[in-house]
MITI-285342 format. One record per atom (N, C-alpha, C, CB): x, y negated, z; residue number from 0; atom name; residue in one letter. Coordinates in Angstrom, 3 decimals. Atoms other than C-alpha are relative to their C-alpha. Glycine has a CB too. Layout:
# residues N
X  Y  Z  NUM  CA  A
...
# end
This chain:
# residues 93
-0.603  -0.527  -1.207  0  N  X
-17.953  -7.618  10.282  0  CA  X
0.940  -1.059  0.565  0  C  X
0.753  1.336  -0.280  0  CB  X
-0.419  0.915  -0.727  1  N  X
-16.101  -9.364  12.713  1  CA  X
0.974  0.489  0.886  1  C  X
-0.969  -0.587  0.573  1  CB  X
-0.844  -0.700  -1.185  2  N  X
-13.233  -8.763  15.456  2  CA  X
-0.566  0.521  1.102  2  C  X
0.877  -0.818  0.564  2  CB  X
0.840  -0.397  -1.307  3  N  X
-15.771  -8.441  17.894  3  CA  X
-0.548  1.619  -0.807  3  C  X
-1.599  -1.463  0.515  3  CB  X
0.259  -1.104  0.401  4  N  X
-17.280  -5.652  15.610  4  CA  X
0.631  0.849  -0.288  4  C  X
-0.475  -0.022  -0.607  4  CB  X
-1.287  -0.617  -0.165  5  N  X
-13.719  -4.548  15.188  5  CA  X
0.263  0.932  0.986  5  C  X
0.852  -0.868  0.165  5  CB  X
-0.727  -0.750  -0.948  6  N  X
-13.241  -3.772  18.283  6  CA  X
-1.407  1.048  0.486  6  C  X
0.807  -1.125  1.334  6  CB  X
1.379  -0.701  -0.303  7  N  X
-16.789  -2.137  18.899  7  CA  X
-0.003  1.352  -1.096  7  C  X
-1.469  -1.215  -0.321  7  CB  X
-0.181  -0.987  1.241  8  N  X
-15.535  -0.055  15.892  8  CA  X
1.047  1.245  0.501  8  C  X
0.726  -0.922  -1.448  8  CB  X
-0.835  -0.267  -0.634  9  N  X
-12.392  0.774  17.929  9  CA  X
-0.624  1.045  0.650  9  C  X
0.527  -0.962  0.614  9  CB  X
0.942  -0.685  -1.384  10  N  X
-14.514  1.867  21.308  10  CA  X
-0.862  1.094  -0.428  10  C  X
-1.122  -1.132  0.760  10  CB  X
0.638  -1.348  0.540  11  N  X
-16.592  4.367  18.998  11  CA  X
0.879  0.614  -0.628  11  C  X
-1.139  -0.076  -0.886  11  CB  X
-0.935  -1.431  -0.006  12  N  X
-13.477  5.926  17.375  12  CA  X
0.872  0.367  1.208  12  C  X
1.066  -0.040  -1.177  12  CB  X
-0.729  -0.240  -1.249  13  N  X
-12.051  6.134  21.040  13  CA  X
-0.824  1.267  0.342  13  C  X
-0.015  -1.295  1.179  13  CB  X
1.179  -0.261  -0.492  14  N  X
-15.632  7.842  21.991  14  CA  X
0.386  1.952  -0.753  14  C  X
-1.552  -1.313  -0.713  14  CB  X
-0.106  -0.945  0.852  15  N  X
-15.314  9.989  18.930  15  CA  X
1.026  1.198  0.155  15  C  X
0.185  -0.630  -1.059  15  CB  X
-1.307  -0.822  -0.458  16  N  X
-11.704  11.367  19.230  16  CA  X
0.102  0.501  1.145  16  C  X
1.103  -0.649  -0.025  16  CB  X
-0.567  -0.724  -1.221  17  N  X
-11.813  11.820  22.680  17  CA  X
-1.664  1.920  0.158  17  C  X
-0.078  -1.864  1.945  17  CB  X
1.067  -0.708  -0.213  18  N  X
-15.138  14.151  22.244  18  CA  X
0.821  0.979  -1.016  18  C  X
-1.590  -0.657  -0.278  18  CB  X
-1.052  -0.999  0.763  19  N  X
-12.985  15.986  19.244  19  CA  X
0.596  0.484  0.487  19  C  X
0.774  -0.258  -0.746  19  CB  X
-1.150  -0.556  -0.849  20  N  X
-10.397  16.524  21.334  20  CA  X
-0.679  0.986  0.911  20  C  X
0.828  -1.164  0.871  20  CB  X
0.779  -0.779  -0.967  21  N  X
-12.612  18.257  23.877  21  CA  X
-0.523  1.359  -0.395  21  C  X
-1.104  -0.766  0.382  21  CB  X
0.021  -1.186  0.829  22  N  X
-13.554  20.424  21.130  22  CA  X
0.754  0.849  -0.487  22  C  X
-0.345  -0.157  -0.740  22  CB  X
-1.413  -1.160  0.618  23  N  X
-10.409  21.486  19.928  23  CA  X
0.560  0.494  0.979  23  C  X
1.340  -0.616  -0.853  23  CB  X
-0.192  -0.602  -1.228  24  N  X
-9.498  22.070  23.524  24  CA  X
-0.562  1.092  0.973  24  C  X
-0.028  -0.759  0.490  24  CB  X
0.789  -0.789  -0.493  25  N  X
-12.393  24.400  24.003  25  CA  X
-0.012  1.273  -1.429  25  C  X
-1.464  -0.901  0.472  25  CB  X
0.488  -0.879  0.810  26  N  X
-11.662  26.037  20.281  26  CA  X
-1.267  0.022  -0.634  26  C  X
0.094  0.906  0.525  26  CB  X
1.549  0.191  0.607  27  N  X
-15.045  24.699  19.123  27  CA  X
0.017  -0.849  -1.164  27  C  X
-1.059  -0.705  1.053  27  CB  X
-0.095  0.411  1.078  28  N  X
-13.934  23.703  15.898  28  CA  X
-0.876  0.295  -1.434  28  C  X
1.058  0.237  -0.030  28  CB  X
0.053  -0.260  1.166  29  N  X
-16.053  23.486  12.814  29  CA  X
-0.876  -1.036  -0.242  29  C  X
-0.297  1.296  -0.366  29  CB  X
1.105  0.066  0.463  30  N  X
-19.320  21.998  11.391  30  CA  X
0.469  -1.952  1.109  30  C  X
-1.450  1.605  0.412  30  CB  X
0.357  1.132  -0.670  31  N  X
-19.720  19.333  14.099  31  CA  X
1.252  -0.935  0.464  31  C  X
-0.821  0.448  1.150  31  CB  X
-1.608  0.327  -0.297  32  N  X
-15.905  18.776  14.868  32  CA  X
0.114  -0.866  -1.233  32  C  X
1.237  1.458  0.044  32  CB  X
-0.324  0.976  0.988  33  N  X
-15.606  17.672  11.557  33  CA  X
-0.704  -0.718  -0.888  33  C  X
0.656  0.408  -0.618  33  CB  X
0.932  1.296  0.197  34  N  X
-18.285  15.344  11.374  34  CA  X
0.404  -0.905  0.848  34  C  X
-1.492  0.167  0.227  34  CB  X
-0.758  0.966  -0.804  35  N  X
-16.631  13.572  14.344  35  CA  X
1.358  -0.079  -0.413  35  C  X
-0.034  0.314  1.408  35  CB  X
-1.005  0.441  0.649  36  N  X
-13.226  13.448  12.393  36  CA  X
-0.568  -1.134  -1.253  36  C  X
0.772  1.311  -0.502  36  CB  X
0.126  0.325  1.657  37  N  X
-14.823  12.198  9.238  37  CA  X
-0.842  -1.257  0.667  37  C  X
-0.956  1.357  -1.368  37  CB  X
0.639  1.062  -0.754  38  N  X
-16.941  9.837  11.679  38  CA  X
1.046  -1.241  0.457  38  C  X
-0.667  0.697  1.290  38  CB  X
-1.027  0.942  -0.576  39  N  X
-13.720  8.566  13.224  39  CA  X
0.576  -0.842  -1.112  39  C  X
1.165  0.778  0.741  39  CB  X
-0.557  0.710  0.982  40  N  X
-12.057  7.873  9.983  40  CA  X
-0.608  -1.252  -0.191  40  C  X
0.008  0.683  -1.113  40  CB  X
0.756  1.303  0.862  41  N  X
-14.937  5.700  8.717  41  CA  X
0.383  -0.920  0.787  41  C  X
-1.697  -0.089  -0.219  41  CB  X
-0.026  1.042  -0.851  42  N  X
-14.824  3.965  11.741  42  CA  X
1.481  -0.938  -0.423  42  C  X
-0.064  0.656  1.599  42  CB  X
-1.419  0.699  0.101  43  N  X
-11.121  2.891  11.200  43  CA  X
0.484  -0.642  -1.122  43  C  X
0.962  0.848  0.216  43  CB  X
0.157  0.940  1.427  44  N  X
-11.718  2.131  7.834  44  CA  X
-0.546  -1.113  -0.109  44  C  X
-0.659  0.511  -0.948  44  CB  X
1.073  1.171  -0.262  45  N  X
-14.022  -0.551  8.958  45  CA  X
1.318  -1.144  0.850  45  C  X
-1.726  0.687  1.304  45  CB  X
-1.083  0.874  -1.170  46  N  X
-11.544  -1.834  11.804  46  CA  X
1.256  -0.389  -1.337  46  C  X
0.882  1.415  1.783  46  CB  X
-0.899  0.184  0.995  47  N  X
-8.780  -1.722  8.409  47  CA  X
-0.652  -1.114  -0.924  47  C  X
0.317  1.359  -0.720  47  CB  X
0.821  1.031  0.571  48  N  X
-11.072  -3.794  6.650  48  CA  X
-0.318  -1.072  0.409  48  C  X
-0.896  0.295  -0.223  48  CB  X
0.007  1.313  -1.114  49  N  X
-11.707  -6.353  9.045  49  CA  X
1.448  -0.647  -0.004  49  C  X
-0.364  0.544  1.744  49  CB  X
-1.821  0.449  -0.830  50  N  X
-7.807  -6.561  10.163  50  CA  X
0.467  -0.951  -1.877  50  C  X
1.733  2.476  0.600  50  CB  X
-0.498  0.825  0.864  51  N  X
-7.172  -7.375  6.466  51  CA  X
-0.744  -1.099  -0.416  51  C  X
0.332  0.620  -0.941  51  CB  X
0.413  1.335  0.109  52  N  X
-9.067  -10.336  6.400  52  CA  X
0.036  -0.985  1.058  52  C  X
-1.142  0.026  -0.369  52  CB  X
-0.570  0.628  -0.881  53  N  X
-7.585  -11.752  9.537  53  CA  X
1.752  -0.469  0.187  53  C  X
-0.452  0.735  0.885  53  CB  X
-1.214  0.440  0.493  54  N  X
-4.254  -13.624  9.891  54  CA  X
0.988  1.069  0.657  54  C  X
0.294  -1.575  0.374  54  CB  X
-0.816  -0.687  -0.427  55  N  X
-1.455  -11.059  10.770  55  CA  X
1.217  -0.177  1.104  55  C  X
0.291  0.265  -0.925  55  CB  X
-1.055  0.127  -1.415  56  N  X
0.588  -12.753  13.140  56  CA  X
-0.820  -0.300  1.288  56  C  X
1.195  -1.379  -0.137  56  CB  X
0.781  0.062  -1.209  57  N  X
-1.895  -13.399  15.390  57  CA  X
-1.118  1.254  0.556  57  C  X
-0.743  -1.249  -0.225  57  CB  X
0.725  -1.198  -0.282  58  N  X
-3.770  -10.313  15.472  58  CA  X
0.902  1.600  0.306  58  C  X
-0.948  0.093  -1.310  58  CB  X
-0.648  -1.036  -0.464  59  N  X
-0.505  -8.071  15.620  59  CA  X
-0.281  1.614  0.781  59  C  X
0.554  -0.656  0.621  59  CB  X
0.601  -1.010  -0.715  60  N  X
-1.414  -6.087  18.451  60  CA  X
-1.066  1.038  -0.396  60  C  X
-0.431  -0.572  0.885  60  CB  X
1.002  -1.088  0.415  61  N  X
-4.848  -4.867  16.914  61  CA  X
0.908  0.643  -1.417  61  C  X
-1.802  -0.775  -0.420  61  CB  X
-0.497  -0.610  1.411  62  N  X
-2.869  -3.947  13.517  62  CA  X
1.227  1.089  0.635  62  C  X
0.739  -1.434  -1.266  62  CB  X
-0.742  -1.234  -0.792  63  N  X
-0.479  -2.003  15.585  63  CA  X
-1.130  0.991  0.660  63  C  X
1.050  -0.640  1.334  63  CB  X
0.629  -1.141  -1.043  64  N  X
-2.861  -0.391  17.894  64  CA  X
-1.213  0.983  -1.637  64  C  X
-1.388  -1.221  1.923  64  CB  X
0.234  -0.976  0.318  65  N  X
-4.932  0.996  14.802  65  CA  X
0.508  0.748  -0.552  65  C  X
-0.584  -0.020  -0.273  65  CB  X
-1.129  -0.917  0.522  66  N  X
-2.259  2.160  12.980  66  CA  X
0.607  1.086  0.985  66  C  X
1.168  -0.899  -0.438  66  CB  X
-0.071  -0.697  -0.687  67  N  X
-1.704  4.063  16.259  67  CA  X
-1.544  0.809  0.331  67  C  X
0.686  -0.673  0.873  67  CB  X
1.035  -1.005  0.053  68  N  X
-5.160  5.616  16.209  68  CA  X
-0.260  0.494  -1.170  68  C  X
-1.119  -0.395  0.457  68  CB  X
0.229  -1.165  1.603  69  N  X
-4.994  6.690  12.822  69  CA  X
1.219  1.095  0.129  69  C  X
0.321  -1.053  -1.954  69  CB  X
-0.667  -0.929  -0.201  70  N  X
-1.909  8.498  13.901  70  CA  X
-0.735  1.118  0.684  70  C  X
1.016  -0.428  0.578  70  CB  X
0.569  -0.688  -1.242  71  N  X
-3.911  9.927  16.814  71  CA  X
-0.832  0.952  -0.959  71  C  X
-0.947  -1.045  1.241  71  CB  X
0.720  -0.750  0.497  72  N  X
-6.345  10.970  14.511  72  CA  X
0.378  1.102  -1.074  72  C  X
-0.765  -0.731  -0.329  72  CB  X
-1.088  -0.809  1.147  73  N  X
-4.077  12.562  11.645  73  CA  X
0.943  1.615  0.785  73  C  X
1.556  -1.541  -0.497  73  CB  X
-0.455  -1.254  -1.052  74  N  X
-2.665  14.638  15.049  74  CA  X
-0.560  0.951  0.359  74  C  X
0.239  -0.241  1.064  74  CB  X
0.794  -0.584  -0.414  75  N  X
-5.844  15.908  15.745  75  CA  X
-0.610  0.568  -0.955  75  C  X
-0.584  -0.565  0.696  75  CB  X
0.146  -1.090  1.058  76  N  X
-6.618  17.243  12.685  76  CA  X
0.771  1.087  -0.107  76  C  X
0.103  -0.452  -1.125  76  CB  X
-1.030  -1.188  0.034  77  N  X
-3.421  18.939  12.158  77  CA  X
-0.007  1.220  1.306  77  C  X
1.517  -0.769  0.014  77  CB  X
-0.510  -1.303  -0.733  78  N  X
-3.760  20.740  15.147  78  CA  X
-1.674  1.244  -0.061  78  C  X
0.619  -0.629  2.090  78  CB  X
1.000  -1.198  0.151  79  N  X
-6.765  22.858  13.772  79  CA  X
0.478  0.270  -1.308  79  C  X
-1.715  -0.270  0.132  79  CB  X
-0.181  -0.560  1.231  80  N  X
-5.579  23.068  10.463  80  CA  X
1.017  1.041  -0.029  80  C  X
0.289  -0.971  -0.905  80  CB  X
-0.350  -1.409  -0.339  81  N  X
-4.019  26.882  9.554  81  CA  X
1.631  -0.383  -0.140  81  C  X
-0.722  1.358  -1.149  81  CB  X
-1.570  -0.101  -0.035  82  N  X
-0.370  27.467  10.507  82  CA  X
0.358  -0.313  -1.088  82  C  X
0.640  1.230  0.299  82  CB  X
-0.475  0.424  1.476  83  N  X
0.565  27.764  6.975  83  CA  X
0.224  -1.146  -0.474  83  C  X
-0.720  0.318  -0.843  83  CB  X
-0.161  0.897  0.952  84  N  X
-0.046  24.516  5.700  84  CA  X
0.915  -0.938  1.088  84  C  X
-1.492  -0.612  -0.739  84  CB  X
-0.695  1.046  -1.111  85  N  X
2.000  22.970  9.217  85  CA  X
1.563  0.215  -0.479  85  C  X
-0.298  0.496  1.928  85  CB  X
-1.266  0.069  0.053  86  N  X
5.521  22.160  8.887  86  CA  X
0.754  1.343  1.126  86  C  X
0.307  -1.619  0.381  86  CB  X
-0.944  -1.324  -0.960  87  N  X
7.963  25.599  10.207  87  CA  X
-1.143  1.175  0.313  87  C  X
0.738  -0.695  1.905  87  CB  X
1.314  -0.740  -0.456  88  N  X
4.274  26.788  11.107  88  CA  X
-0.069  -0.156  1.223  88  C  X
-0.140  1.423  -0.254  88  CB  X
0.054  0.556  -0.926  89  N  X
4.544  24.840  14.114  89  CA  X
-1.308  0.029  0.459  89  C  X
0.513  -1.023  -0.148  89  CB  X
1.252  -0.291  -0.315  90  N  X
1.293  25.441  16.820  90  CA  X
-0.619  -1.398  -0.440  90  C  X
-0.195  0.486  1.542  90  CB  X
0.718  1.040  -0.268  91  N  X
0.562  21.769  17.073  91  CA  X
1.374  -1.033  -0.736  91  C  X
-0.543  -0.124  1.815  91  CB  X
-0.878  1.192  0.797  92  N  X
2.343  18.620  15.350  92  CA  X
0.773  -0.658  0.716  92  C  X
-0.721  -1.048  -0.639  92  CB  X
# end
């Protein structure tokens, strides 16, 4: 893999999450929802894998920005998972 495949890794968990999101926004959570979470992850695991075999001061930006879509994605879970296990039992994170 490569930065170029990095970022092509990126653009499909962008693809992914934003189609999740659409789902959890319509309440169409299950089966297929969380094949596009578990899809996204991989993806970012790939982009994490890459990043650590590139030099860190010069790639900054991408090591920030996925560490900000793994947040994204960690958000978007939580907000289907049951009250109970949320902090206060807060709707959304």
């Amino acid at each position: 893999m490569s930065l170029v495949d990095a970022n092509h890794a990126i653009e499909a968990f962008l693809d992914a999450i934003g189609e999740a999101q659409a789902m959890a926004d319509r309440g169409k959570v299950g089966v297929d929802f969380d094949y596009l979470l578990r899809h996204a992850k991989e993806l970012l695991d790939l982009v994490d894998e890459e990043i650590s075999k590139v030099d860190t001061v010069g790639n900054r930006d991408l090591i920030v920005s996925a560490a900000m879509l793994r947040e994204k994605l960690e958000r978007l879970r939580g907000t289907t998972s049951p009250p109970s296990s949320r902090p206060n039992g807060a709707l959304r994170p």
